[in-house]
DORO-509394 format. One line per 2 residues: number of its first residue (from 0); for each residue z, y, x of N, C-alpha, C, O. Coordinates in steps of 0.001 Angstrom, whole numbers. Layout:
NUM> Z/Y/X/Z/Y/X/Z/Y/X/Z/Y/X | ...;
end
This chain:
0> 0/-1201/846/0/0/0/0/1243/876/839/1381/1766 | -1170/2370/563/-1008/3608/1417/611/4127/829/1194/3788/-201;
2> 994/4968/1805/2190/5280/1458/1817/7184/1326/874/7694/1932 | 2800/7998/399/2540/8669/249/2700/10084/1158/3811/10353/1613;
4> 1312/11165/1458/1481/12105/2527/2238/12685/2259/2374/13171/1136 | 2993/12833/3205/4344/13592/4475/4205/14779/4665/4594/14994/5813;
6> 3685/16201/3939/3537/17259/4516/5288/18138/4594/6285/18004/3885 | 5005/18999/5775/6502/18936/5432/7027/20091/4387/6118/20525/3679;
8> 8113/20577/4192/8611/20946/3305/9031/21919/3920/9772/21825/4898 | 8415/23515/3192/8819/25150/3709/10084/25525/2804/10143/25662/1582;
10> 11172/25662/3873/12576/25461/3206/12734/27153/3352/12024/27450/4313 | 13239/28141/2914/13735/29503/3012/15166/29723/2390/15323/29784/1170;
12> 16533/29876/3581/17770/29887/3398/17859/31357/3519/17482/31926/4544 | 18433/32105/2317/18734/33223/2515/20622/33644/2027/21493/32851/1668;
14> 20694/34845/2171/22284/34590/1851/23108/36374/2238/22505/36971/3129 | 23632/36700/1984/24409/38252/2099/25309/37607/3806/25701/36497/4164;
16> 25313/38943/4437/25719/38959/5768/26424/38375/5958/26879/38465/4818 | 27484/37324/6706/28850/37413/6774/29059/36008/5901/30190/35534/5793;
18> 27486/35142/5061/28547/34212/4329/28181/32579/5300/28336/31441/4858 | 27743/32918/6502/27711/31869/6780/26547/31245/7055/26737/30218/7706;
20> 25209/31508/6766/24171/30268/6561/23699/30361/8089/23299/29234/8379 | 23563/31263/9260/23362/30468/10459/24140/29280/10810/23595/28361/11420;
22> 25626/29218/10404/26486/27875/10459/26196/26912/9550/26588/25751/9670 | 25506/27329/8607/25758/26324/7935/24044/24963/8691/23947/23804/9094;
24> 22824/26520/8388/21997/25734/9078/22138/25255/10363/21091/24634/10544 | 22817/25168/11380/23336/24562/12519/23294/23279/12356/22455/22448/12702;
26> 24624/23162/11599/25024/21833/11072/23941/20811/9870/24136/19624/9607 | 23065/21495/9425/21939/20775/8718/21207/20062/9943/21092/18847/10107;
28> 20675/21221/10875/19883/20071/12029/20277/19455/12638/19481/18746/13254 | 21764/19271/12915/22628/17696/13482/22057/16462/12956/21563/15477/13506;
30> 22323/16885/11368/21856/15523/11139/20417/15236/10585/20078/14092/10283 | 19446/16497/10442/18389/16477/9757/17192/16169/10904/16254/16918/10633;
32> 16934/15500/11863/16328/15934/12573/14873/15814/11941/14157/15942/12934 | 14200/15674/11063/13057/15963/10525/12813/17314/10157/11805/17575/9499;
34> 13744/18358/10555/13559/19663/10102/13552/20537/11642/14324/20220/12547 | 12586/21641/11763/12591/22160/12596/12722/23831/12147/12186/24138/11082;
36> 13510/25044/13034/14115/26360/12562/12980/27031/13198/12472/26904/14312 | 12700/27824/12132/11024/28658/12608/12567/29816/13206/13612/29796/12555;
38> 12445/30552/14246/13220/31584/15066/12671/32645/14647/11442/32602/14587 | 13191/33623/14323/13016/35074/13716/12929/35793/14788/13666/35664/15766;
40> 11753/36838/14644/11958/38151/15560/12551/39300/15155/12482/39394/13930 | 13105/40215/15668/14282/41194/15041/13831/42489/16412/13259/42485/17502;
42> 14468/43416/15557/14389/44563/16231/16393/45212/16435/16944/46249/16805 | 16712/44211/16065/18647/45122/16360/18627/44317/17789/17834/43676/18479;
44> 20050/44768/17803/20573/45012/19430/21118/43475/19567/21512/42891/18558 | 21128/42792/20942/21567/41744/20765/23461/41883/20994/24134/42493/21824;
46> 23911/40798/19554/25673/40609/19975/25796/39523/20874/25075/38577/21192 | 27136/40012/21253/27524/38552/22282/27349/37491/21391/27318/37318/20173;
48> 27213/36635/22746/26639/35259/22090/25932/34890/22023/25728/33693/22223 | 24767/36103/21548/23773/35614/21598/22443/35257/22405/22200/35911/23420;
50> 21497/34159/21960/20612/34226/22573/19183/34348/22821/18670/33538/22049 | 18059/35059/23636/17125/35502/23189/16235/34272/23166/16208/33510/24133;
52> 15498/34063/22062/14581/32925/21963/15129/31781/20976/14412/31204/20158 | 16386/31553/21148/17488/30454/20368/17793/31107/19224/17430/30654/18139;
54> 18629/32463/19352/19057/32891/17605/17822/33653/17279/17262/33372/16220 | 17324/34569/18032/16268/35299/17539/15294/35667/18737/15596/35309/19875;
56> 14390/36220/18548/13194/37338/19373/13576/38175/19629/13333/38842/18624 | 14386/39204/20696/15021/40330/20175/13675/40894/20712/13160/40299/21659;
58> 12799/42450/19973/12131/42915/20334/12400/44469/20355/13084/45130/19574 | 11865/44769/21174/12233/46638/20705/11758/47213/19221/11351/46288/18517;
60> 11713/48394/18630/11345/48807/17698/9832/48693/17710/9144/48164/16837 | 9416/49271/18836/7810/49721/19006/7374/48302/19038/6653/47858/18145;
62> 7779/47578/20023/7197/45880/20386/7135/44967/18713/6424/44022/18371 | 7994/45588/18096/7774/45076/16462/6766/45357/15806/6062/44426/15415;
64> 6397/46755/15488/5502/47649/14969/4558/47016/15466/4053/46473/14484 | 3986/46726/16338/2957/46511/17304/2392/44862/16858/1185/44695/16688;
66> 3142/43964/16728/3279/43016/16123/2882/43142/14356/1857/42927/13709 | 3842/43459/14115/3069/43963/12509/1593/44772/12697/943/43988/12005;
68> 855/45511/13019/-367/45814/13177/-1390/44926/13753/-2621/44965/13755 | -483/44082/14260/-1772/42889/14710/-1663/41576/13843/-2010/40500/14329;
70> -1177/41672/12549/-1003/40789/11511/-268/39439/12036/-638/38420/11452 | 944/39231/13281/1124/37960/13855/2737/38181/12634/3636/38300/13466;
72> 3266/38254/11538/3859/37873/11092/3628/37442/9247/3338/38204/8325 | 3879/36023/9222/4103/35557/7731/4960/36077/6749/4843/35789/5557;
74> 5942/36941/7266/6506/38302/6542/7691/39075/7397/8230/38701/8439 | 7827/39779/6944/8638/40947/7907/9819/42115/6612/9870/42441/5426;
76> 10364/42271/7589/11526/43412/6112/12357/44240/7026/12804/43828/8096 | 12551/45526/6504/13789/46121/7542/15045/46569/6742/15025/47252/5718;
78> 16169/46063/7392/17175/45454/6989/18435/46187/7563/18668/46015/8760 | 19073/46797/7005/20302/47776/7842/19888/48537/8872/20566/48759/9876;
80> 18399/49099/8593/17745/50161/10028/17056/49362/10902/16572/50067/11787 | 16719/47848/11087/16409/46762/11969/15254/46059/11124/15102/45777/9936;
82> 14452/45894/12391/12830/44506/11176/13584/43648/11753/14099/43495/12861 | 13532/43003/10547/13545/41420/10465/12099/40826/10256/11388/41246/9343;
84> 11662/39793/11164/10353/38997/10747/10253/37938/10702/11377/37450/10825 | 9155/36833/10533/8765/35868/10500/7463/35461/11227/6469/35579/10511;
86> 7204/34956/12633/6410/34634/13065/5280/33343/12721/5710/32190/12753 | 3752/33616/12378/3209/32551/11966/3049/31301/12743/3123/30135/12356;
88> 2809/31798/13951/2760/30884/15115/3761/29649/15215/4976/29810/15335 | 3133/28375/15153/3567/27173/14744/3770/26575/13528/3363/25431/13326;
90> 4565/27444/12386/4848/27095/10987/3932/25909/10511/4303/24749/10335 | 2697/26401/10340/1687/25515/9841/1604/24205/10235/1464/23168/9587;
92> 1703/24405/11287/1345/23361/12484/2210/22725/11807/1843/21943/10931 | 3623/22953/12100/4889/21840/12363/4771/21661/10592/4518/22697/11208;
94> 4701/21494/9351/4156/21175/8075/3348/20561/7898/3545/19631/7116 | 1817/20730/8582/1318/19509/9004/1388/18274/9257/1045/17310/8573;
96> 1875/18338/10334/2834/17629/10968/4158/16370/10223/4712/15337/10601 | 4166/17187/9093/5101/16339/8159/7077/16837/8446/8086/16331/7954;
98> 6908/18042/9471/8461/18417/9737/8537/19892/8657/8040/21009/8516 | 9382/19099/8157/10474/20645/7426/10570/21724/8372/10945/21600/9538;
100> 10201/22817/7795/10273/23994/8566/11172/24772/7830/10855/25081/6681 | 12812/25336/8545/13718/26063/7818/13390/27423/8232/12975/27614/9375;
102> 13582/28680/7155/13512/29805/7604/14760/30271/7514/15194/29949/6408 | 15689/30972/8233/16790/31752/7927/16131/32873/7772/15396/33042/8745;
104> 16028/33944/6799/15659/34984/6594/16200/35997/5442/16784/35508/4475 | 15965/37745/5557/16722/38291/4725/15343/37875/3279/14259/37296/3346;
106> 16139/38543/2056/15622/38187/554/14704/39059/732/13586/38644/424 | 14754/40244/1161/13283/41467/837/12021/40161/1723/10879/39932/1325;
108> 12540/39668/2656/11124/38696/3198/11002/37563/2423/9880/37062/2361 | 12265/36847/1580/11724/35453/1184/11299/35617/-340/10867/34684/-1016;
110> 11502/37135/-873/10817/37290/-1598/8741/37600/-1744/7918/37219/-2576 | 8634/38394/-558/7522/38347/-184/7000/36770/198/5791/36703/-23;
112> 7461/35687/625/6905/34848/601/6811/33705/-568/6033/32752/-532 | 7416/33881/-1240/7745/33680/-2898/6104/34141/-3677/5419/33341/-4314;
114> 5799/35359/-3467/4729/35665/-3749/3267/35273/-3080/2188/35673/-3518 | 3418/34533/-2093/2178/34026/-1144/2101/32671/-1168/1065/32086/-1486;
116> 3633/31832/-696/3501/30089/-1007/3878/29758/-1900/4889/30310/-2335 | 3233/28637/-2667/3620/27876/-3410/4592/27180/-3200/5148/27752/-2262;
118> 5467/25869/-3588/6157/25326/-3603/7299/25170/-2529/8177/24319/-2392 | 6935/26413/-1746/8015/26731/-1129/9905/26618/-1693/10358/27041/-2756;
120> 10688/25901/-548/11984/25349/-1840/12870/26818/-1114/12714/27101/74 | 13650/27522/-1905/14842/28986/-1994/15967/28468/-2133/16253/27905/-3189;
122> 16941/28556/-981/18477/28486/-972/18873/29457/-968/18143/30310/-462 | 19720/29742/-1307/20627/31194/-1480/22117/30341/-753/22441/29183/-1016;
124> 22749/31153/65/24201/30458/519/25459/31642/38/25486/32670/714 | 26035/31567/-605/27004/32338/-1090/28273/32117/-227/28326/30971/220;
126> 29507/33071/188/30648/32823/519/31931/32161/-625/31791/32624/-1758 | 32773/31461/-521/33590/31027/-1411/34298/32644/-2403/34686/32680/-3571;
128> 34240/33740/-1421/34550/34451/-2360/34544/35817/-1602/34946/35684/-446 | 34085/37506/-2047/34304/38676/-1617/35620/38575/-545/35481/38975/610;
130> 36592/38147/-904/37810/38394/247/37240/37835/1082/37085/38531/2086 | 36653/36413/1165/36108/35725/2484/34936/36288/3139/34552/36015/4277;
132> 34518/36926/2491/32932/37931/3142/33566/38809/3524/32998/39233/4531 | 34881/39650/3227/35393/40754/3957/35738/40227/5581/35231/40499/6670;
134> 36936/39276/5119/37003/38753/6217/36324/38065/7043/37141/37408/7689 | 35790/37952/7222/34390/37179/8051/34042/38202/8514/34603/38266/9607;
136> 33115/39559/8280/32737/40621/8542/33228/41004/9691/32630/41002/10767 | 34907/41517/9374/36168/41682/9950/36060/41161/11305/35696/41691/12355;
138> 36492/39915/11000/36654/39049/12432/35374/39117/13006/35912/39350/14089 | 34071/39131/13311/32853/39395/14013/33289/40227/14720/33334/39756/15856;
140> 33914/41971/14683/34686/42835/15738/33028/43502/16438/32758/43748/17614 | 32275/43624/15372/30822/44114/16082/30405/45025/15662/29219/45256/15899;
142> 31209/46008/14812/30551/46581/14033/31581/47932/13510/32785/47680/13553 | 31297/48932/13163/32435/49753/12508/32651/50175/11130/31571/50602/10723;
144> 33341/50239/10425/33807/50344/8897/32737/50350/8470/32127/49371/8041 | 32217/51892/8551/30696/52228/8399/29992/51092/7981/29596/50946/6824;
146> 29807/50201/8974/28552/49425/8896/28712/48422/7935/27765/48006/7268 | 30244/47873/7792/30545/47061/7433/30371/47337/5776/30250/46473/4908;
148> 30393/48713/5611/30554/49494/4031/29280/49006/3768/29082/48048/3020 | 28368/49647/4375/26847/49561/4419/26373/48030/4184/25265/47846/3680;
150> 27021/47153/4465/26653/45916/4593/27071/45192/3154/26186/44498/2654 | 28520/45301/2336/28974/45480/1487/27687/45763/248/27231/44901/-504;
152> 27302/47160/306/26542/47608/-359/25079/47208/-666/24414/47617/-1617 | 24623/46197/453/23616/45487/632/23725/44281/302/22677/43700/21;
154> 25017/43522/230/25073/42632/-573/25265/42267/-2234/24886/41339/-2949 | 26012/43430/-2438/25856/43566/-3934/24703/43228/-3929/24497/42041/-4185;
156> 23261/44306/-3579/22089/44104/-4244/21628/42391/-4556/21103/41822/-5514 | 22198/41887/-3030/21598/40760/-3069/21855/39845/-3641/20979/39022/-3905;
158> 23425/39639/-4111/23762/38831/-4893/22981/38729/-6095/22783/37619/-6590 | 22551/39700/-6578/21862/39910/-8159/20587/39656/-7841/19693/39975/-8624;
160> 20291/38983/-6527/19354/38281/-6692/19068/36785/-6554/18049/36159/-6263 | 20142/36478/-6821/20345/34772/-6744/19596/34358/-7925/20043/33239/-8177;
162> 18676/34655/-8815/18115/34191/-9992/16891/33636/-9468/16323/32640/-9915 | 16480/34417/-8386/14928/34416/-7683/14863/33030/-6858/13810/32519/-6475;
164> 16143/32507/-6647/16119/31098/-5549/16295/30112/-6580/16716/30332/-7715 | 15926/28964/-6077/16291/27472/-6978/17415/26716/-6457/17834/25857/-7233;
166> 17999/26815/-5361/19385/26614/-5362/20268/27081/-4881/20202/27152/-3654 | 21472/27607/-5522/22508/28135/-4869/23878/26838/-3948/24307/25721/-4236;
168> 24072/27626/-3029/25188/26587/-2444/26511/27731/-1554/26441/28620/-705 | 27550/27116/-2285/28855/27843/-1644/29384/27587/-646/29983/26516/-742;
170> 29504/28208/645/29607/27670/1747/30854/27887/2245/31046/28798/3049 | 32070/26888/1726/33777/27015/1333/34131/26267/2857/34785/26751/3781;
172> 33695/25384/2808/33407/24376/4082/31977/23795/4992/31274/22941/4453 | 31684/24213/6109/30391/24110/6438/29823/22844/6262/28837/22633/5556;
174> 30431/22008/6892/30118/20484/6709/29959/20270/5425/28835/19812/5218 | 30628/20406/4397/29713/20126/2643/28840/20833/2074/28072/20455/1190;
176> 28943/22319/2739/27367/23470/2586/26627/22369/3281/26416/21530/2405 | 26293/22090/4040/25298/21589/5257/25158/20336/4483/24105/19867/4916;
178> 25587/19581/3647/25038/17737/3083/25106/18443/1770/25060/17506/973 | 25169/19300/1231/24361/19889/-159/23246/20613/337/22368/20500/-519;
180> 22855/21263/1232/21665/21395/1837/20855/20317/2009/19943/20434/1192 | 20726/19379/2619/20399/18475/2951/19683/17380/1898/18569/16858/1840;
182> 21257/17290/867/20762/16730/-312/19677/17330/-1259/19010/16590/-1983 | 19545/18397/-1248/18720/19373/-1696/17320/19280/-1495/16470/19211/-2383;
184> 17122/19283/-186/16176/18888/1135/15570/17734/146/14857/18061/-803 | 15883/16401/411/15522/15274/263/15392/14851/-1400/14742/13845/-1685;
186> 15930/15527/-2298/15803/15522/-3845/14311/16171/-4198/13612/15574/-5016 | 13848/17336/-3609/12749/18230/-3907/11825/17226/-3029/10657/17413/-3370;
188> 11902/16385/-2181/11024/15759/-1729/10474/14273/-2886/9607/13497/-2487 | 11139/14099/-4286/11112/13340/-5026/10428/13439/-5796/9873/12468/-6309;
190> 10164/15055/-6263/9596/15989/-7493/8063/14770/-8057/7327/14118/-7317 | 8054/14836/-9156/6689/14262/-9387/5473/15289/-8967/4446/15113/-8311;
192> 6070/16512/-9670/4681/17941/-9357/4362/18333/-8173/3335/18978/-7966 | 5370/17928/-7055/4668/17700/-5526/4094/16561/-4763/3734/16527/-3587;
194> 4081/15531/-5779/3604/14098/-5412/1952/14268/-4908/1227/14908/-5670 | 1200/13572/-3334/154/14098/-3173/-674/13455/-4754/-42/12948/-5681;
196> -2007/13623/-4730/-2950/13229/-5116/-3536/11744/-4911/-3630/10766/-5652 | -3827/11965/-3806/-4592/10638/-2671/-3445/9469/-2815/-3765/8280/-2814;
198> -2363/9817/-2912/-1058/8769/-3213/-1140/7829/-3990/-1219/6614/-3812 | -1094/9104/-5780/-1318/8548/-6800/-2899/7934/-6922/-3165/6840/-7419;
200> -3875/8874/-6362/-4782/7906/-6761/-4904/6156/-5950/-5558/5166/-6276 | -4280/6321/-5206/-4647/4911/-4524/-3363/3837/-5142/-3303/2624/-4940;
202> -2429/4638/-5905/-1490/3762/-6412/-2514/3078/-7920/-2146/2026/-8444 | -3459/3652/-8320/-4192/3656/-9411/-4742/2451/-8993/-4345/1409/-9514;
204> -5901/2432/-7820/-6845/1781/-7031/-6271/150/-6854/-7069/-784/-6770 | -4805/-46/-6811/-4140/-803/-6261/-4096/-1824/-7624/-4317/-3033/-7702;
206> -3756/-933/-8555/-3258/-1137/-9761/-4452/-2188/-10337/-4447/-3378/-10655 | -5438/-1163/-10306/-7135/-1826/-10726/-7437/-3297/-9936/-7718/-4257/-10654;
208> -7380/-3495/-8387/-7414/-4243/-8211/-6411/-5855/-8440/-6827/-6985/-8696 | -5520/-5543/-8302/-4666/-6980/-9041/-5173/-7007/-10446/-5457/-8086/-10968;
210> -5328/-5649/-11210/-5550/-6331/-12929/-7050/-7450/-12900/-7264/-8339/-13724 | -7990/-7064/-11648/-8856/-7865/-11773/-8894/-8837/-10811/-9921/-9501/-10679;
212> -7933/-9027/-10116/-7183/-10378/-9655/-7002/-11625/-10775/-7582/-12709/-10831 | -5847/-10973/-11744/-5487/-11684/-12649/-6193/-12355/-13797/-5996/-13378/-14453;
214> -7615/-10828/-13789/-8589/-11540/-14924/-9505/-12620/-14540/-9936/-13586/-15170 | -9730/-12116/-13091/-10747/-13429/-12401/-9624/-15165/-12213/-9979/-16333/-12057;
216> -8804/-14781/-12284/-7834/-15842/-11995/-7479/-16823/-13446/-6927/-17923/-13456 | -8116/-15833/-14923/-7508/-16547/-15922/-8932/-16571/-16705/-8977/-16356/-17917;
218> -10104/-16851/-15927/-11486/-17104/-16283/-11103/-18649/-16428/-11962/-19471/-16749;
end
């Protein structure tokens, strides 16, 4: 029996500052290894910790711009004074390929891609609760009231946009965010309305041939 094509699955995790979903996606590719993290290019400053190429692209302002005019991003957004983007380079490929491609990205971009791919699957990652997004914020130590207000205010918006994703997940504990991700992952890979074509038709083909197995057999 042909078995059915493997393309992979364009996953987009989005989520308000502070609730977690770089941790949570961490812990998805431990155990997911069929999924690969398309890396974002950004125009903010790099925090400790971080690293260039691993968490993001850090690029200058202009080195962004410059990039956007030469059409090398699948979407782009600017986000607390900073672009956030999405580089095309590889995506396709690795879908092809049959590997899940995760995007961590802000909502002004996974909404723009909402409008371009199809069956693209939308996580939204929520914090267990406002006190825990304060605190989280808080403890980072990167930032000043200011920003943190500002950031606040940017999540409101975003929360009210959790209608636009198909699944929400509360990220109370990373390790059970990360296997409701996962489970998520592998459920949408079940869907009948993404089932290929060539699948079903050869499940048809298969079908046809034993029925005329059986009729030549009861001549």
């Amino acid at each position: 029996m042909k078995t059915m094509k493997n393309k992979g699955q364009l996953i987009v995790i989005s989520g308000p500052s502070g609730c977690g979903k770089d941790t949570v996606v961490k812990e998805v590719l431990k155990t997911n290894k069929k999924a690969w993290l398309s890396i974002s290019c950004t125009s903010r400053k790099i925090r400790p910790g971080d690293v260039d190429g691993k968490d993001y692209y850090f690029l200058t302002k202009e080195e962004f711009e410059d990039k956007i005019k030469r059409g090398e991003f699948l979407e782009y957004a600017k986000y607390s004074d900073n672009y956030y983007g999405t580089p095309k380079d590889a995506i396709e490929e690795k879908l092809n390929q049959g590997i899940d491609v995760i995007l961590v990205i802000e909502i002004q971009g996974a909404l723009k891609i909402k409008e371009q791919l199809k069956n693209t699957l939308f996580i939204f990652i929520l914090p267990p609760s406002i006190k825990e997004l304060k605190k989280r914020l808080e403890n980072r130590n990167t930032e000043t009231k200011e920003a943190i207000t500002k950031r606040f205010q940017i999540a409101y918006k975003e929360i009210n946009t959790v209608n636009k994703y198909n699944y929400v997940v509360i990220n109370d504990i990373v390790e059970d965010a990360a296997k409701k991700v996962n489970s998520i992952i592998i459920s949408e890979k079940c869907r009948v309305d993404l089932m290929d074509d060539e699948f079903i038709n050869s499940l048809e083909e298969e079908i046809h041939e034993v029925l005329l197995e059986y009729d030549s057999t009861n001549k």
